[in-house]
N, C-alpha and C positions, 0 to 999 in steps of 0.2 A: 504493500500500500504506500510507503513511505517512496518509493522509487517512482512508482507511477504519480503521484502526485509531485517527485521536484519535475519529472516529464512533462506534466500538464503546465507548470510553473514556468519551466523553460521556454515551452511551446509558444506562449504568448509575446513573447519576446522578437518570434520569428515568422508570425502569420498574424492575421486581420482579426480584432475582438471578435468579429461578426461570422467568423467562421470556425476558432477553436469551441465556444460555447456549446451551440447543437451537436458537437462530435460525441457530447457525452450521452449520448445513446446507444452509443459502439459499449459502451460499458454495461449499459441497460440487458442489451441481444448475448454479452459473454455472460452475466449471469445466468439467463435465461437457460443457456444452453448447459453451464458448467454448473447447476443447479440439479437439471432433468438429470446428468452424467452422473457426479457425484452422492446422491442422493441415493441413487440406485433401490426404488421403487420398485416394485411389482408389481407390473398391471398386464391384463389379458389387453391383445393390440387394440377391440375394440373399446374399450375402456381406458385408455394408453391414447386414443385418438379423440376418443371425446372429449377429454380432458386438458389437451394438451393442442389441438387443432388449430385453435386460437391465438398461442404461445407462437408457434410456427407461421401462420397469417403474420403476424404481428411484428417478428423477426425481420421477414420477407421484405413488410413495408417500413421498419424502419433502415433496413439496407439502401431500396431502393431511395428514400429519402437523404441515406446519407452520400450516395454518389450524385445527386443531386446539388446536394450543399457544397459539396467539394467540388463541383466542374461548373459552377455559376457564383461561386461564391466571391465576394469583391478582392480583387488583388493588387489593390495598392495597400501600401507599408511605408509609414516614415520609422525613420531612425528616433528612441525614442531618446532622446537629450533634454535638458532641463531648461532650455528653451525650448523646445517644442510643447513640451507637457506645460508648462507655465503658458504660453500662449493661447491654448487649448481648455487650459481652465479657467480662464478670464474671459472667454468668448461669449457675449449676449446666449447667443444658442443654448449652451450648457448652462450659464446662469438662469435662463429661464426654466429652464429642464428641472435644474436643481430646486427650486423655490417651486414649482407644480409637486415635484415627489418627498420634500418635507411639507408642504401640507397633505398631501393625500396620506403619508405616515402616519402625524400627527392624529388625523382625524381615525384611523385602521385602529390605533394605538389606544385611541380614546372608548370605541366603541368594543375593542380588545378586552382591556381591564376595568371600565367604569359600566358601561352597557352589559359585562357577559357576553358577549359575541363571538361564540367559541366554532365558529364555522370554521372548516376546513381553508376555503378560499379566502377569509381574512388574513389567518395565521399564515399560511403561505404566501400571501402578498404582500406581507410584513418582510416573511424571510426572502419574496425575491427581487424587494425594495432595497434591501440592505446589500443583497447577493449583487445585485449592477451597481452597485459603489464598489464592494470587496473587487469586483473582474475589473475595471476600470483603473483600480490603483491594482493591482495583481500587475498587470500590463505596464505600466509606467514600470512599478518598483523591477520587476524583470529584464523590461528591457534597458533601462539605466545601469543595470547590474552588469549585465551579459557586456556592455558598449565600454565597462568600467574593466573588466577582464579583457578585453579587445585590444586596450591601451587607452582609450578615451576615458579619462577620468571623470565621473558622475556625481560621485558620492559629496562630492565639495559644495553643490546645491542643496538648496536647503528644501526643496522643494519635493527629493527623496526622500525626508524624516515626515514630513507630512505626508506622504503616499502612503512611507509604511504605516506612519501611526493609525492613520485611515483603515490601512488595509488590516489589522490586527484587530484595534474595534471593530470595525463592523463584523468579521468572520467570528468573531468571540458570539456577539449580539444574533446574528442570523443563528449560531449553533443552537442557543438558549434557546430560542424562537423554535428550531427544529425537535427540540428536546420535549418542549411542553407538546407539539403538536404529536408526537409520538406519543406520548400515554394515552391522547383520546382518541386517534385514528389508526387505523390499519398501516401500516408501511407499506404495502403496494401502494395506497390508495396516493399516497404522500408523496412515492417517488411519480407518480406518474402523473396528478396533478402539478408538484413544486417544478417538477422538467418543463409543462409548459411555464406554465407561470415565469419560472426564472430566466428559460433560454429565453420569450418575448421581451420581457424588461430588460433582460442584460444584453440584446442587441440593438434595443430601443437607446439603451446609454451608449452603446459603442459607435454607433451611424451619428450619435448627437456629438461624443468627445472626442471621436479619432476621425470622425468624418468620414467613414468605413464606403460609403457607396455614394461619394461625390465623383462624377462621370462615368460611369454605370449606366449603360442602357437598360431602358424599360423591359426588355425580355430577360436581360438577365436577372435582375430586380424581381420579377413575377417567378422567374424558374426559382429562385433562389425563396422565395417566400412559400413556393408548392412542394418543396423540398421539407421545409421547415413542418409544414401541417401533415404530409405526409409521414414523418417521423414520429410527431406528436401524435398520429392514428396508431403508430405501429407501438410504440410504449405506450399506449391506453390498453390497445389487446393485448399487448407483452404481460401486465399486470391486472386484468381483468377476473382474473376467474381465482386469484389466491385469499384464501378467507382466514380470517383472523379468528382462533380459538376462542371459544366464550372461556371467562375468566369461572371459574366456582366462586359464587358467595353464599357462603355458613350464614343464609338467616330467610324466614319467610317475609313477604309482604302480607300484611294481612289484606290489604286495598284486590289482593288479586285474588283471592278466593273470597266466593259469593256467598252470601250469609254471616261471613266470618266478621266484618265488620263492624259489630253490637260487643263484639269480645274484648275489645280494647279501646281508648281513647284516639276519635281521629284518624282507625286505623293504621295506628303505629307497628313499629317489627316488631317482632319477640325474636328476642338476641337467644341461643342456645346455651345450656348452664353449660360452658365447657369447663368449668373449674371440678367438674362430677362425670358428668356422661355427655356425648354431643347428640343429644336429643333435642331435635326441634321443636318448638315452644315449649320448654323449660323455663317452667319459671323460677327466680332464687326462692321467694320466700312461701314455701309451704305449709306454715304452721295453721293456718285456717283448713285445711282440709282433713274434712273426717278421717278417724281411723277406719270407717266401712269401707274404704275406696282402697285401702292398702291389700295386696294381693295375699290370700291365704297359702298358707305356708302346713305341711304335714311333718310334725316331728318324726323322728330316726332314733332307730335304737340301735347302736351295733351290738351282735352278739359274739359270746366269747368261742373261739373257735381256737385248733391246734395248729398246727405247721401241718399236720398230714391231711387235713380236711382243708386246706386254704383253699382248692375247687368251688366249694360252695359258698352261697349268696351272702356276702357279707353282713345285709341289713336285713330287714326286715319292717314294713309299714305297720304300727296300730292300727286299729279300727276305735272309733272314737264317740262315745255316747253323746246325746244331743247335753248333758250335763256336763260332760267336758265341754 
């Protein structure tokens, strides 16, 4: 993991924001497959195909999608120097960009943790608001770095301490972001959702800060954007069909059995005494209920027997006068 990502880190350094981003679908199609392998499942083929039909569809079209992206994708490159990135980030364009997606933040954020707005596409438009900040200084800090190993010294700009600072919060901030949204949804659902979501915003910031598809003709621009949805269909079926195990919870709702309702206040749970036995609705405090409801019990008598007769019936049951 740690090699494939300085890969991806370097990568940017050497191609167009607006083309490394969607590659990571090629990641999506190797699980899929190195998944099916390793896992080593048993299924009868046609059960093996109904299951997995989809998976394959889905592969297919995000392949197709990615040779798409790659032979229309915009192929200018500047050298990234600390003039270029400083003039790029003073630019009208990007300053307006920037002041649209701090308030659309703000407002996601607010309606995040003030509202309860625990949707799916919030949380993720959170983290792929933050994720085209994180690519955008990714880009800068890389290629400054690479141009500083090259012999062209970079690091003297002050303009690379703010990139990375940049680039560190927000990947810290999108992680958290990813973190919560993992406890309430499915990870299919998250990677296949956050992939669009964040390839569209982080190439939306890239064609705004590096200027990715200025002189670009209109056909490649469209090839290039049907590449993208195509991809985005193939990791929707890639992750369509994996379901998320119900979790066990130790307790009944009373709200959900009918009649049961009258038994408690408001239809509250009844937590199970597991400090005793994990029996459901256990209640702690039984001192109100009659002794008649306690199960009768038949005393035992053992009789005295030898070592040569140990064969036989150890006990033996009384019989018991309605006076007993």
């Amino acid at each position: 993991m740690l090699l494939g990502e300085l890969g991806v880190f370097a990568s940017y350094a050497f191609a167009p924001l607006s083309l490394i981003v969607p590659l990571s679908a090629v990641s999506v199609i190797a699980s899929a497959i190195i998944g099916i392998i390793f896992i080593k499942e048993k299924w009868k083929p046609k059960d093996f195909l109904r299951r997995y039909v989809l998976s394959f569809v889905g592969c297919g079209l995000a392949i197709v999608g990615t040779y798409l992206l790659v032979t229309f994708a915009p192929n200018s490159h500047e050298k990234m120097t600390g003039e270029n990135i400083t003039k790029h980030l003073v630019s009208w364009p990007f300053l307006l960009y920037m002041l649209v997606e701090i308030i659309l933040f703000c407002l996601l954020l607010y309606f995040y943790k003030e509202r309860n707005a625990n949707n799916i596409v919030v949380i993720l438009l959170l983290v792929a608001l933050l994720g085209s900040m994180t690519v955008v200084t990714v880009k800068a800090v890389a290629g400054m770095l690479i141009l500083s190993i090259q012999g062209n010294l970079q690091l003297d700009y002050p303009i690379f301490y703010v990139m990375f600072v940049c680039m560190v919060a927000t990947a810290v901030y999108q992680a958290a972001f990813l973190g919560q949204a993992s406890q309430m949804y499915d990870s299919s659902l998250i990677a296949s959702v956050g992939y669009i979501l964040s390839t569209t915003v982080a190439i939306t910031a890239g064609a705004i800060f590096y200027l990715d598809f200025i002189g670009e003709d209109v056909l490649h621009v469209c090839m290039f954007a049907l590449g993208c949805l195509i991809a985005f269909l193939g990791v929707f079926l890639i992750t369509r069909h994996r379901k998320r195990a119900i979790p066990f919870e130790p307790y009944i709702s009373m709200d959900a059995m009918p009649g049961m309702q009258t038994m408690h206040d408001k239809g509250m749970t009844v937590q199970p005494d597991l400090k005793a036995s994990f029996s459901y609705g256990a209640l702690e405090n039984n001192d109100n209920i009659s002794e008649i409801y306690a199960p009768a019990t038949l005393p035992v008598m053992q009789e005295e027997h030898s070592s040569r007769s140990a064969s036989g019936v150890p006990y033996r049951v009384l019989e018991h006068t309605k006076k007993e």
